[in-house]
N, C-alpha and C positions, 0 to 999 in steps of 0.2 A: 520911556520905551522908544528908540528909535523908531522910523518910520517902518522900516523894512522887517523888524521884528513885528509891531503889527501886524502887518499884512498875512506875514506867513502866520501868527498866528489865526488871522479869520481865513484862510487858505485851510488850517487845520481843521478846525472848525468845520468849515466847507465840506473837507472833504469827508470827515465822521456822518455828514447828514446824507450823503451822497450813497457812500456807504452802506449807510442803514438801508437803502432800498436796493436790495440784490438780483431784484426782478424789473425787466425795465424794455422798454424797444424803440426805436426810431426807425422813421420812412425817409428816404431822402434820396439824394442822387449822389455816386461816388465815383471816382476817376483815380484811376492805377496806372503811372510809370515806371518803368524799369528800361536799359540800357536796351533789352531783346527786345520788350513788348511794351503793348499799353491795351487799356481797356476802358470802359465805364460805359453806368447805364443804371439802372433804380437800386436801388438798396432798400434791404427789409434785413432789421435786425433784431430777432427777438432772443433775449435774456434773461435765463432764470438761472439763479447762482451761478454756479458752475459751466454750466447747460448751457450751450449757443446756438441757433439758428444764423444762419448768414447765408441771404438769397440775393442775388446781382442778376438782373436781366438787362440784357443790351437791345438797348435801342433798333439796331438796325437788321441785324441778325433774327431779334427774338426769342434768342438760347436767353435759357433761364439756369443758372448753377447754381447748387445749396451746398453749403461749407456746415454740419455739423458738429457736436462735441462736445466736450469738456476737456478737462487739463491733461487728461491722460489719454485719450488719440481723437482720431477727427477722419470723418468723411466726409468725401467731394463728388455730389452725383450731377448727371446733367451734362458736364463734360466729357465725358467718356460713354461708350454703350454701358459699361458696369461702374459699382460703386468704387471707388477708390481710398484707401485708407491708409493713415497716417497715424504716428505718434502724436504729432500735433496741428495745427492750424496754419499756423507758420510753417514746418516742414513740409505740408501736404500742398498750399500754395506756391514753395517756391520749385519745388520737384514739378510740379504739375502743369505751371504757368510761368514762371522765371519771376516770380514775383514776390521780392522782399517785404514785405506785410508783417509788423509782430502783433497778430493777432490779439492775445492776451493782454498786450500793452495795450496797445489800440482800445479795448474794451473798456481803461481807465481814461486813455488821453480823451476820446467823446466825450465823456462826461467833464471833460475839464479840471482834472485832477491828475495829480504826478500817479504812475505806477510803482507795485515798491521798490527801493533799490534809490542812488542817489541822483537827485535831478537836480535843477537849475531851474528859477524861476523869474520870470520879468514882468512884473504887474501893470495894470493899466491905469491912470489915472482911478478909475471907481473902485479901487482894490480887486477884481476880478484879474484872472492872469492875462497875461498877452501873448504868454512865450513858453512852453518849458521842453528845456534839452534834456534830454534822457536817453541814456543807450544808446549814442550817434545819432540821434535824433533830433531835429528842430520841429518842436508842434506848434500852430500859429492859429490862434484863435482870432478870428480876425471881424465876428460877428456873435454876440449869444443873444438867445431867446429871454427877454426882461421880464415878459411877465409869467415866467415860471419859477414854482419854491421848490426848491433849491433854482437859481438863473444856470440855465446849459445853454453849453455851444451851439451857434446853427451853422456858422461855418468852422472849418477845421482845415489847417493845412499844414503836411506833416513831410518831411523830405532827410532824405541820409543819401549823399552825395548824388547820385542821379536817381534814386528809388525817390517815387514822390507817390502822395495819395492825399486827395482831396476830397471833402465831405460836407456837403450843403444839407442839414436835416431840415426836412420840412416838417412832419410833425415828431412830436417825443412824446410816448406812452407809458405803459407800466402794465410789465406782460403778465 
């Protein structure tokens, strides 16, 4: 078996155990640019299947916005005096903020596994990935957490031409 068919194969693997746990959360710190704006400040991520929570408080400010939802639309309160709502996660970010974010993706690339659809992968030495392009995408795993089962990302860095988003998890739970 070539070396590279390995890999993807414990990559699959990987990602089935990954998988199997559809409830899950991380605390950390995240950073958004885009060409108009930028932002960052704590991140709370809590996920059950479908279901997202997504809360970013800035530092300096002290606004707190929660991005809720599932696959089929999403609110953004915090931001505005009223709620605001979207088809999706993605659309309700970049309408909102100027901010190219594929939410959905993003909820696979954290955990360190390809979203569905065709990627590209670049392994690291310990067969863990280092790299995967997706959808215009470069995701850079550049740090993961070793002593957890399944091993996850703690840094994440993720860019499509100037949209860039950065992701230091401090802890990872199971929501």
């Amino acid at each position: 078996m070539r070396p590279d068919a390995s890999r993807m194969q414990a990559l699959e693997q990987r990602e089935r155990i990954v998988l199997a746990s559809p409830d899950w959360s991380l605390q950390g710190r995240m950073a958004i640019s885009s060409p108009e704006d930028s932002g960052s400040g704590s991140l709370t991520w809590d996920q059950q299947g479908a279901e997202f929570r997504f809360a970013l408080s800035a530092p300096v400010s002290g606004k707190t916005w929660t991005l809720s939802g599932d696959s089929t639309h999403a609110e953004l309160s915090g931001l505005h005096e009223q709620v605001v709502m979207g088809t999706s996660a993605s659309e309700l970010l970049a309408r909102e903020l100027g901010w190219k974010v594929p939410v959905a993706q993003l909820g696979y690339w954290v955990r360190g596994i390809r979203a569905p659809g065709p990627a590209q992968v670049v392994f690291r030495e310990d067969g863990l990935p280092a790299e995967i392009r997706q959808d215009g995408w470069k995701i850079e795993f550049r740090d993961f957490e070793e002593s957890g089962d399944p091993v996850l990302p703690r840094k994440i860095f993720a860019n499509n031409g100037d949209y860039r988003v950065r992701l230091v998890v401090r802890r990872w739970g199971s929501s």
